[in-house]
PAKE-625665 format. One line per 3 residues: their letters; for each residue x, y, z of C-alpha. Coordinates in nm, 3 decimals, m for minus. Last residue first. Layout:
<recs>
A = X:Y:Z | ...
</recs>
This chain:
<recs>
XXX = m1.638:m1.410:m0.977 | m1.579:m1.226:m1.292 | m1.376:m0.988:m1.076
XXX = m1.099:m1.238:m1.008 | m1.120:m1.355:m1.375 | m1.033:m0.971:m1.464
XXX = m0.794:m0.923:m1.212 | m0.588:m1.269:m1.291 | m0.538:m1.061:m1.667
XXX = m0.423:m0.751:m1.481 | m0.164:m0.968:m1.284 | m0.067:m1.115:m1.591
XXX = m0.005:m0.724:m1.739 | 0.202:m0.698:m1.432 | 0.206:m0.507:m1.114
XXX = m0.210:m0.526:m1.032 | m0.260:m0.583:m0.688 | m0.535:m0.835:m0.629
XXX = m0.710:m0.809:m0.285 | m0.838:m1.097:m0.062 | m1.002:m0.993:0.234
XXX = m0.901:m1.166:0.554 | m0.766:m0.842:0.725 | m0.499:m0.756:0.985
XXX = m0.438:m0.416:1.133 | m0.056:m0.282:1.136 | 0.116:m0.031:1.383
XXX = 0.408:0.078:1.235 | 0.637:0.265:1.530 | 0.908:0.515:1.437
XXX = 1.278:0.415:1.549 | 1.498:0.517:1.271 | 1.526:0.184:1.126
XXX = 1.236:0.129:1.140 | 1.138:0.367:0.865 | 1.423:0.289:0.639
XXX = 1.231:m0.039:0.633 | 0.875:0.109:0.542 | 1.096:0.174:0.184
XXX = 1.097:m0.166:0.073 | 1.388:m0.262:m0.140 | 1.485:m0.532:0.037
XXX = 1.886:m0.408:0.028 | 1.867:m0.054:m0.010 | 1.555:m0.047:0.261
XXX = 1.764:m0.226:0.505 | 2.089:0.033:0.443 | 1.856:0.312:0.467
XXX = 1.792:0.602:0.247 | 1.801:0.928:0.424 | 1.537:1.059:0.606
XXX = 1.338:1.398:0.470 | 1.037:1.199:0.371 | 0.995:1.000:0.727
XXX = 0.979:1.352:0.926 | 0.700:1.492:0.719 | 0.466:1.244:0.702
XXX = 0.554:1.195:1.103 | 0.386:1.527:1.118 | 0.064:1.436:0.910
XXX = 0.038:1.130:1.109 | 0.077:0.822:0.848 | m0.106:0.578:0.702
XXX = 0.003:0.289:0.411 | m0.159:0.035:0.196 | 0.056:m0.204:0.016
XXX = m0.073:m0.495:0.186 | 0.217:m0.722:0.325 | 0.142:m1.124:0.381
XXX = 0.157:m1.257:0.730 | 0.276:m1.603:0.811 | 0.106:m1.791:1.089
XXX = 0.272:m2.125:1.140 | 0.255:m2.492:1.159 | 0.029:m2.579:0.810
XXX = 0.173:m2.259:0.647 | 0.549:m2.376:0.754 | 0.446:m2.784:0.626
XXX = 0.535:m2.729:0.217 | 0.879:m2.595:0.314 | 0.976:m2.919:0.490
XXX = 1.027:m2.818:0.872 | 1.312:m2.876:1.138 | 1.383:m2.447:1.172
XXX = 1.057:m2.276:1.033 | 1.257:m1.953:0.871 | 1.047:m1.647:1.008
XXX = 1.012:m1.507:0.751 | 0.992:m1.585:0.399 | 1.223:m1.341:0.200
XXX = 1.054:m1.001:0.064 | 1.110:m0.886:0.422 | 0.964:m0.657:0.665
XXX = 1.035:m0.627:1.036 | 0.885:m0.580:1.399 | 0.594:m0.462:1.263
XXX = 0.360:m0.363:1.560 | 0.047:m0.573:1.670 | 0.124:m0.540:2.037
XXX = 0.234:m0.884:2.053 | 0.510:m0.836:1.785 | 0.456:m0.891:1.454
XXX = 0.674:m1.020:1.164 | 0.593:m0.904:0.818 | 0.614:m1.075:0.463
XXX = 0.656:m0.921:0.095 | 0.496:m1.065:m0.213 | 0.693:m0.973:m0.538
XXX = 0.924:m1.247:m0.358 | 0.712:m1.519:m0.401 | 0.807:m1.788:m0.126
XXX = 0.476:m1.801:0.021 | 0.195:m1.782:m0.304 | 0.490:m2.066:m0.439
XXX = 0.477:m2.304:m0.100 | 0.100:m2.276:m0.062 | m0.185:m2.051:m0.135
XXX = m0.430:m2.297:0.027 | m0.245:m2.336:0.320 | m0.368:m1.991:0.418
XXX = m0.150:m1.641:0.447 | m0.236:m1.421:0.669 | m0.353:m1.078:0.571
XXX = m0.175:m0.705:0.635 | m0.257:m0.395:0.658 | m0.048:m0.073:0.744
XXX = m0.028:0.193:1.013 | 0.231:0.460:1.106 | 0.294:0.672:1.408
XXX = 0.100:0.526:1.648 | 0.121:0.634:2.014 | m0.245:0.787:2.009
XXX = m0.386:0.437:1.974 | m0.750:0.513:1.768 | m0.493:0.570:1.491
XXX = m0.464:0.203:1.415 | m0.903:0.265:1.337 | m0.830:0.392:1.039
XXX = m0.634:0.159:0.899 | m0.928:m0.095:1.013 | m1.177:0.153:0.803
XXX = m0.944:0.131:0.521 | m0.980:m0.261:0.476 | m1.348:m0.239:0.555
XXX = m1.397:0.003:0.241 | m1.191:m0.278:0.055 | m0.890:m0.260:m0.183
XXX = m0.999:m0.451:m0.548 | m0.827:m0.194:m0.758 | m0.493:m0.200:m0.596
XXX = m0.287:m0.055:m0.888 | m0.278:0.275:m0.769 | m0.097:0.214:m0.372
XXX = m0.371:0.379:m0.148 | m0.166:0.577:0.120 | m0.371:0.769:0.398
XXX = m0.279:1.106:0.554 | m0.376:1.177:0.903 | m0.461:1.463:1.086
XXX = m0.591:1.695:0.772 | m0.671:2.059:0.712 | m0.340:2.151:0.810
XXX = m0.162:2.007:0.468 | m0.363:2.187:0.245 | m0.470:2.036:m0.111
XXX = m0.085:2.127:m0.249 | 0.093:2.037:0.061 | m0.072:1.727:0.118
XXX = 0.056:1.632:m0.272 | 0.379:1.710:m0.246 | 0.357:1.468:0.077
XXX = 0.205:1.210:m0.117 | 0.453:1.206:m0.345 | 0.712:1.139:m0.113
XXX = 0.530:0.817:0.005 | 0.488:0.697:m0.352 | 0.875:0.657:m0.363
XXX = 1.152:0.857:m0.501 | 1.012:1.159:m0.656 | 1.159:1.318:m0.964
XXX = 0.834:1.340:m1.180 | 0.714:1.585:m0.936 | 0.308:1.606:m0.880
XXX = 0.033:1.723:m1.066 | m0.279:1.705:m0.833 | m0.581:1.462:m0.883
XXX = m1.001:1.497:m0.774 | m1.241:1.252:m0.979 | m1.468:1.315:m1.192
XXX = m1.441:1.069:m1.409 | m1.252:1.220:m1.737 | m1.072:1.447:m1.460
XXX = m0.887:1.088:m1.388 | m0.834:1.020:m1.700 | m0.677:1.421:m1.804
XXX = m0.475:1.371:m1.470 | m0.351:1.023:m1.595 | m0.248:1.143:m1.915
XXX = m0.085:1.443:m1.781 | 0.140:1.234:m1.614 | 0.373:1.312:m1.260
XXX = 0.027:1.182:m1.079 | m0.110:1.222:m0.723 | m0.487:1.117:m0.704
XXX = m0.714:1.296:m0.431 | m0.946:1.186:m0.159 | m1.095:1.411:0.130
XXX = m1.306:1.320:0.420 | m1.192:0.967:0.427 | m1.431:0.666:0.372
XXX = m1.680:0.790:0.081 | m1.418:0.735:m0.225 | m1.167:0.476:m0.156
XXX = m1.331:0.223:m0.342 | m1.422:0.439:m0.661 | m1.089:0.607:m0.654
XXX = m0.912:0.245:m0.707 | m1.170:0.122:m0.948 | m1.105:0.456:m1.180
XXX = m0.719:0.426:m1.140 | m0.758:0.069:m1.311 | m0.954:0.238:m1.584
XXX = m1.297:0.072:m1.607 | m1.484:m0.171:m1.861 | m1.396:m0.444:m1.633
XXX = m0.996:m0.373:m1.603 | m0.850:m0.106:m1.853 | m0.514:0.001:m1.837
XXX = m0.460:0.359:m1.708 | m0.347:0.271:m1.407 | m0.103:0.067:m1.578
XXX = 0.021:0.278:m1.790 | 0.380:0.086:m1.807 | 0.388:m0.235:m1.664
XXX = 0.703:m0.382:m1.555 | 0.913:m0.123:m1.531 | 0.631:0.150:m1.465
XXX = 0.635:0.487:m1.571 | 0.257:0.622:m1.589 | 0.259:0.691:m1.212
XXX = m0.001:0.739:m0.945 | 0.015:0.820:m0.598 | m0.358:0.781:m0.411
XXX = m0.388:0.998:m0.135 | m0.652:0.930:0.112 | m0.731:1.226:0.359
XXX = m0.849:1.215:0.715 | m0.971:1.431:0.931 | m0.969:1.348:1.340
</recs>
């Protein structure tokens, strides 16, 4: 089985613009992210809409396609960009969000590894939360939260804290309850790739704002691997300044 990790990258950004661009450790934040990915799939290429980030990412070597600026989500960029490096050369296409500089070779091995199951479609990550991260690491909305069933499939995603701990102060759910943090890291068949970009916007994915919604919705199967390894996704310039004390130690 050949796999490929795509890494969609934009300049635009709301609430950080240039990010991957932004410097974390002496490196470009794009940089990091190629660095980790590099060596685990058989292929690995950036997807931009920016010049400036193809010129960076050229600037180190690294492998990038020009992509649409008019694409709605990172997941429809990587399909532009499958088509462009050869779209039958590959099994399974792997999303690495750009501003997760800190994503593990271990991480991507157990996304890998979903895909062992012929009846998955999809495959994400995702990390329990610990007491120590608390009420505010829980609540955080820029942080969304999954429900499993027992086969290890997303049942649902939501940037609200679910499930609701009926007869419990907020600061005991953690202490009686496994709660599952989202990692942004997506996996998909090549054919399912290009089923799930020609569906229409969801009603659940309007509302949350989480595109792996609309995917439920119509019925195709996310199969999700756990990890313990902390990552640091960089949406904010505070986020970028965390980063850099994360990487200190």
């Amino acid at each position: 089985m050949k796999f490929i990790g795509i890494i969609p990258a934009r300049y635009a950004s709301t609430r950080f613009p240039g990010k991957p661009l932004a410097m974390l450790g002496g490196k470009m934040v794009i940089e990091r992210v190629y660095r980790q990915v590099e060596g685990v799939f058989d292929a690995v290429v950036v997807a931009t809409d920016d010049e400036r980030i193809e010129k960076a990412v050229k600037s180190f070597g690294g492998n990038v396609v020009m992509t649409s600026t008019s694409h709605r989500s990172g997941t429809d960029r990587c399909y532009e960009a499958l088509q462009k490096v050869g779209a039958d050369k590959f099994d399974v296409v792997v999303n690495i969000q750009g501003d997760e500089p800190f994503i593990q070779p271990s991480q991507l091995q157990a996304i890998k590894g979903c895909f062992d199951d012929e009846t998955t479609d999809i495959a994400t990550l995702v990390k329990p939360f610990t007491k120590k991260d608390g009420w505010d690491a829980l609540k955080n909305p820029n942080s969304p939260k999954v429900v499993l069933n027992k086969n290890m499939e997303a049942m649902y995603f939501s940037r609200s804290v679910i499930p609701y701990f009926r007869g419990k102060d907020n600061d005991e759910w953690l202490e009686n309850h496994t709660y599952y943090k989202h990692i942004g890291l997506y996996a998909y068949r090549r054919q399912v790739l290009a089923e799930i970009t020609a569906l229409q916007q969801g009603e659940l994915e309007k509302v949350e704002s989480l595109e792996q919604l609309r995917w439920l919705e119509n019925g195709y199967t996310i199969k999700v691997a756990t990890t313990d390894v902390e990552t640091i996704g960089i949406d904010t310039p505070e986020d970028l300044q965390r980063a850099e004390e994360f990487l200190k130690q």
